[in-house]
C-alpha positions as CSV (number, residue, x, y, z in Angstrom):
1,X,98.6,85.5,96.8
2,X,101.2,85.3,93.9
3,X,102.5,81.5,95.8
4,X,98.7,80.3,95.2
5,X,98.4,81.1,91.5
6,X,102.5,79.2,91.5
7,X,100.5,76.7,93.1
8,X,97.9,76.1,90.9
9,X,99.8,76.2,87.8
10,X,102.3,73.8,89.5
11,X,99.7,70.9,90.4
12,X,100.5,71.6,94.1
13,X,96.5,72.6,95.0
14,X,93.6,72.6,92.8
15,X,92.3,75.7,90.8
16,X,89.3,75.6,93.1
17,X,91.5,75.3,96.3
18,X,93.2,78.7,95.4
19,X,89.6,80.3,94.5
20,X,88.4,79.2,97.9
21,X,91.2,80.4,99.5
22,X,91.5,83.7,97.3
23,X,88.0,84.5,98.5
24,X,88.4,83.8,101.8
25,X,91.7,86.6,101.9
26,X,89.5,88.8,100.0
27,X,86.9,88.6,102.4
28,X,89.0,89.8,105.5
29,X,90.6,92.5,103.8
30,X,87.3,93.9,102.8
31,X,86.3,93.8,106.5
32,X,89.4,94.9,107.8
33,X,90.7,98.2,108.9
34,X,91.4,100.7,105.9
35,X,92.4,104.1,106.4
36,X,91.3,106.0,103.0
37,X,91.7,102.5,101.3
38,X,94.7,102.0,103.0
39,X,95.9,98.9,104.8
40,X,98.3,99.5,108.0
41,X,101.3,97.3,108.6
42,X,100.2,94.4,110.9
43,X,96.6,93.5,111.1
44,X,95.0,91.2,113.7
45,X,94.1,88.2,112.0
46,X,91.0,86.9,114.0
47,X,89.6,90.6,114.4
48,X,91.0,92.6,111.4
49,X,91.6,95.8,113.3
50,X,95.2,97.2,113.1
51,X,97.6,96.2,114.9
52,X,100.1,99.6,115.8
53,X,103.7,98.8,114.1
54,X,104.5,101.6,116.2
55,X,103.1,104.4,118.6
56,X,102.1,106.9,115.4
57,X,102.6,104.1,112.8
58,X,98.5,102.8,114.1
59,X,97.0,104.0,110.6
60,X,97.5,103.1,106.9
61,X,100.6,101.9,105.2
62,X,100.8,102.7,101.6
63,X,104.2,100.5,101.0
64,X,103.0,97.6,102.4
65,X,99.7,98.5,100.7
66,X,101.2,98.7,97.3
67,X,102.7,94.8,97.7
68,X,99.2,93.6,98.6
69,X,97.7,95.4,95.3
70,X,100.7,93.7,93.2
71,X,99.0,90.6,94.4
72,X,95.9,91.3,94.2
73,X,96.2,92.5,90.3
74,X,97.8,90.3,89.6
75,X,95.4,87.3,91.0
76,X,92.4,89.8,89.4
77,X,94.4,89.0,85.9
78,X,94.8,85.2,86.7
79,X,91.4,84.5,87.3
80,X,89.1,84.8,84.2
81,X,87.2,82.1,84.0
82,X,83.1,82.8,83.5
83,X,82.4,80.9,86.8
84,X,80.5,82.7,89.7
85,X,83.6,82.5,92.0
86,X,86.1,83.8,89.5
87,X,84.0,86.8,88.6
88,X,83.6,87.3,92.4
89,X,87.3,87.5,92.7
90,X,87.7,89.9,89.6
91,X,84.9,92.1,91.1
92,X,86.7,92.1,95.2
93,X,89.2,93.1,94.1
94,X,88.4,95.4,91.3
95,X,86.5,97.4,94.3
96,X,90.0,96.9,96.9
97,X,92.6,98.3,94.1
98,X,90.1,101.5,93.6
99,X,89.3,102.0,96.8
100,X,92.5,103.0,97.7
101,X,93.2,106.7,98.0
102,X,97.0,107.1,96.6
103,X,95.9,111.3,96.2
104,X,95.2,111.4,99.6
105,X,98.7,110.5,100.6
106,X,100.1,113.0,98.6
107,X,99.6,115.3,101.4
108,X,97.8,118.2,100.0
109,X,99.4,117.5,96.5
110,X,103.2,118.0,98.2
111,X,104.8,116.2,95.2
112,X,105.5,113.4,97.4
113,X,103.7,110.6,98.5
114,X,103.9,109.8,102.0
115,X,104.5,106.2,103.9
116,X,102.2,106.7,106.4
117,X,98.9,108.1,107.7
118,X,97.2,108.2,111.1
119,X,93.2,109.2,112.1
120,X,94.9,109.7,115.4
121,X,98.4,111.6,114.9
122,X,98.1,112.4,110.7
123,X,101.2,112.6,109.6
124,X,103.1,112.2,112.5
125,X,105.5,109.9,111.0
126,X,106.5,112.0,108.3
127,X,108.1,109.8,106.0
128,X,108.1,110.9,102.1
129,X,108.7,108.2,100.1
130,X,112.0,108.8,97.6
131,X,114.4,106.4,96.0
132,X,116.0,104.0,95.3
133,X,114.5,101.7,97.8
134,X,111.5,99.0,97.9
135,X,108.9,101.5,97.5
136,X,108.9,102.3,93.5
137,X,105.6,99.9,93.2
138,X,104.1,102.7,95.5
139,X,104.2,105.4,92.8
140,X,104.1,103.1,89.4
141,X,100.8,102.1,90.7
142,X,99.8,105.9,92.1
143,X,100.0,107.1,88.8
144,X,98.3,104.2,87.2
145,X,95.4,104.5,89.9
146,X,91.7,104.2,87.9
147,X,89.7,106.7,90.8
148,X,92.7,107.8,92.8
149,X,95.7,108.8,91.1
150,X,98.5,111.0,91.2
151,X,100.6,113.2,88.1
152,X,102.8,110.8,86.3
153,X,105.3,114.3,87.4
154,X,105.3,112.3,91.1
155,X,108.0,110.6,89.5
156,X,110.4,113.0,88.9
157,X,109.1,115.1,91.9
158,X,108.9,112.7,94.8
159,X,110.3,109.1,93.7
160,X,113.8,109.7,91.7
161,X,114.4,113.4,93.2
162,X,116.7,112.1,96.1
163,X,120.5,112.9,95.0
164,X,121.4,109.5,96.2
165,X,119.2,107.9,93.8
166,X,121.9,107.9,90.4
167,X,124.8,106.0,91.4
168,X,127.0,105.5,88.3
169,X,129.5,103.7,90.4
170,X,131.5,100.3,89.7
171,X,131.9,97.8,92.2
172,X,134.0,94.5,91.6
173,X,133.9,95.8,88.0
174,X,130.3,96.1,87.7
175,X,128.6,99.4,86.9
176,X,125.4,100.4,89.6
177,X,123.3,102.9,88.2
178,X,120.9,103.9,90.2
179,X,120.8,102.6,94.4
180,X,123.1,103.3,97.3
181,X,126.7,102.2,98.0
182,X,127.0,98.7,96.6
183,X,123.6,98.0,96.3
184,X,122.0,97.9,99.3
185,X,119.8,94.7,100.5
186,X,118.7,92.7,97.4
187,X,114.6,93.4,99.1
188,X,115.0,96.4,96.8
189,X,115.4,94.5,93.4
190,X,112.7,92.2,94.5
191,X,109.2,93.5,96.2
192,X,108.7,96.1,93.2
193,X,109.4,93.6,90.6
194,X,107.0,90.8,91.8
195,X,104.1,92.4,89.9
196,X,106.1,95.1,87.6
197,X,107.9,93.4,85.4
198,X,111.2,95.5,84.9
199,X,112.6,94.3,81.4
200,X,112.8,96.8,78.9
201,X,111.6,99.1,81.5
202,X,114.0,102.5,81.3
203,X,113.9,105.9,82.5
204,X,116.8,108.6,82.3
205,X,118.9,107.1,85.1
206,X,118.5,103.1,84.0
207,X,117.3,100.0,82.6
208,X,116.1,98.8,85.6
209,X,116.4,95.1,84.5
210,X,120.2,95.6,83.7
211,X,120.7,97.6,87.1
212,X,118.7,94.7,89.2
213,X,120.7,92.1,87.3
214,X,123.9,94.3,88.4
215,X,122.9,94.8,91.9
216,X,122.5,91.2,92.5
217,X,125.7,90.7,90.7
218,X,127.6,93.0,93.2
219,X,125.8,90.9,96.2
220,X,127.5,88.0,95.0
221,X,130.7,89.4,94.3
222,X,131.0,91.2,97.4
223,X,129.9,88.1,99.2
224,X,132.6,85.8,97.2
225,X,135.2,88.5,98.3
226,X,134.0,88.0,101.6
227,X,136.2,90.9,103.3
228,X,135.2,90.2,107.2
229,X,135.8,86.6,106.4
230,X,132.6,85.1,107.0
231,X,132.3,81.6,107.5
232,X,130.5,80.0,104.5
233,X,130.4,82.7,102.0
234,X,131.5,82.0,98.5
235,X,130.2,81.4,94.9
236,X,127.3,79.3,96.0
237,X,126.3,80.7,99.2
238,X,125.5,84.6,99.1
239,X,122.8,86.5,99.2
240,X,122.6,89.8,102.1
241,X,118.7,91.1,102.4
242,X,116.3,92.2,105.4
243,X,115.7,88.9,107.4
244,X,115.9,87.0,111.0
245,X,120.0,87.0,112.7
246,X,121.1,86.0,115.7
247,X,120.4,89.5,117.2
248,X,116.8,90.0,116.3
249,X,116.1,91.7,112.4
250,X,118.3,93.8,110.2
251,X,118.0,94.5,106.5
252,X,121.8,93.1,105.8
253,X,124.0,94.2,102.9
254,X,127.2,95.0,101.8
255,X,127.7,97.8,104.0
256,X,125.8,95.8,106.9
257,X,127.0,92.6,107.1
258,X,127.3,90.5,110.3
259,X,127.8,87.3,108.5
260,X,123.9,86.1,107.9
261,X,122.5,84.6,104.5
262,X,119.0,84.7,104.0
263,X,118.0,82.0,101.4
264,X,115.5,84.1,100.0
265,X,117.9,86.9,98.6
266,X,119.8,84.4,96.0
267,X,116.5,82.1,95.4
268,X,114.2,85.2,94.5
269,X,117.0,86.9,92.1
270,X,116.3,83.9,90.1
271,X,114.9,85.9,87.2
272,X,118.1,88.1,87.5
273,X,121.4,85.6,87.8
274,X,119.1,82.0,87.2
275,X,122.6,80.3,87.1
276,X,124.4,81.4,89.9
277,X,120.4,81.1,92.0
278,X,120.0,77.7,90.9
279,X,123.4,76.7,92.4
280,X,123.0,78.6,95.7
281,X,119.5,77.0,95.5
282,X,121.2,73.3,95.5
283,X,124.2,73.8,97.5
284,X,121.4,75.1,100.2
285,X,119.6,72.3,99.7
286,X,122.1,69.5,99.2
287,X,125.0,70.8,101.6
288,X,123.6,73.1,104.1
289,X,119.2,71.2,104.2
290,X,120.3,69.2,107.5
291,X,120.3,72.4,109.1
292,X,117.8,75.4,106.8
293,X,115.3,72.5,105.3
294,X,112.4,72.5,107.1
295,X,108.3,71.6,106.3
296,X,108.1,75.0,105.0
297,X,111.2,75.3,103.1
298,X,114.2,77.2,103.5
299,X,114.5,78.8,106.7
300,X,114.8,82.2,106.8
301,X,118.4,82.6,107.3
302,X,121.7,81.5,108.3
303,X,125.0,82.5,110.5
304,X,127.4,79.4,110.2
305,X,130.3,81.4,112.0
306,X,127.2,82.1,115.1
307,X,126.0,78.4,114.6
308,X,122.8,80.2,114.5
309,X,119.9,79.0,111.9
310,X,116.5,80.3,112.2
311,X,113.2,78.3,113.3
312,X,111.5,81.3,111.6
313,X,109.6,81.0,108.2
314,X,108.8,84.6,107.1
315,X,106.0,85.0,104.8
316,X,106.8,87.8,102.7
317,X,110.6,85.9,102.1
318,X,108.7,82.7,101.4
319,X,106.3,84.6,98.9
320,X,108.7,86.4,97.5
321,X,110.9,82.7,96.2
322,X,108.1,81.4,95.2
């Protein structure tokens, strides 16, 4: 949704292209399965019903949730022209963001919220949401909730209480504040921020536009250091995030690294390191497009020592550089 408003504004498709095509999304995700507001994970496209992620994961999804209502508000804030259209976009999605019950997965007001619910197995999967991960979009907009929300206390309760959320560490001489050894994938410093904008946004553990600007830092140091000896790393090609390898799917990092580069994790830290992006985004381009260029883009990653590059274009990477 985000890529279509970039498109507009860019001359790539018309302003009425990306209404037509805003309603039409709108349309199937008010017709499609919600479980107290809630999207799940994978939906069927041509019927809308849920598609089970897992055997108790068939319900709702309030992470995956939260990046569709980052979208949504922020198309909702885009489109303000007094046309019929527009103020049928406003008023879809006006009725999506309050329709979703954040209190509800609280879990009986627990002090956390919780990943997942199902009408079949509740809350089977059991999986409080706590830091530092991809998920603090899930409480920001919990507490900011019109009809639904939860204490602004959720934040110190459920979201920051996890000892491993304050860092304090240095790595390659850069401090991490808050986040887990060296960073973790750079997914965490990105699906948050695509709606929330993080500068001059601080709590007691961080600024968290300095501590994204040093976690991407650290990726890129770690990856110039290149300690397994990876062929291709360096200054200009880096980048470790949750993407396509040779084996199947892994969220790669510092601490996870099987020598894979997934454009998306330099390209979408643009806002963070825009020099050191910019020159991965050319050396990709220039050295490396015979091989990652395709008619959608980048692909979505990249193993030069496995002579493996992906045929895969993944949405939420391609939304996400955009």
């Amino acid at each position: 949704m985000m890529a279509i408003l970039v498109g507009i504004e860019r001359g790539f498709i018309t302003r009425e292209q990306g209404v037509q095509r805003m309603l039409k999304m709108l349309n199937f995700l008010q017709n499609a399965d919600r479980f107290h507001g809630v999207w799940p994970h994978w939906i069927d496209g041509n019927t809308g019903h849920v598609i089970p992620f897992s055997t108790y994961d068939n319900g709702g999804d309030i992470v995956e949730t939260s990046f569709m209502i980052e979208g949504l508000l922020t198309a909702r804030n885009y489109f303000n022209r007094n046309t019929p259209d527009e103020q049928q976009i406003v008023q879809k999605i006006t009725s999506l963001w309050e329709a979703v019950e954040w209190d509800w997965y609280t879990r009986n007001n627990s002090g956390f919220i919780y990943w997942h619910w199902s009408p079949n197995y509740a809350w089977q999967m059991n999986m409080p949401i706590y830091g530092y991960m991809e998920a603090m979009i899930v409480y920001i907009l919990a507490i900011a909730s019109p009809t639904h929300p939860v204490s602004p206390a959720y934040w110190s309760s459920g979201w920051t209480t996890s000892n491993a959320y304050h860092n304090g560490r240095t790595y390659y001489g850069i401090k991490l504040d808050v986040g887990p050894d060296k960073g973790g994938p750079l997914f965490f410093a990105h699906y948050s921020f695509l709606g929330f904008d993080p500068r001059n946004k601080k709590d007691n553990f961080t600024n968290y536009f300095i501590n994204n600007i040093h976690h991407t830092q650290i990726n890129r140091a770690y990856c110039i250091a290149n300690p397994h000896q990876f062929a291709g790393y360096g200054e200009n090609c880096w980048g470790l995030t949750a993407s396509d390898d040779p084996d199947g799917y892994q969220a790669h990092e510092p601490n996870n690294d099987n020598g894979t580069i997934t454009p998306t994790a330099a390209l979408s830290s643009m806002p963070y390191t825009p020099e050191y992006s910019m020159l991965a985004l050319k050396h990709f381009y220039r050295d490396l497009g015979q091989n990652i260029w395709g008619n959608q883009g980048f692909c979505d990653a990249f193993n030069i020592g496995d002579h493996w590059y992906a045929d895969s274009y993944l949405a939420i990477d391609q939304g996400s550089d955009h």
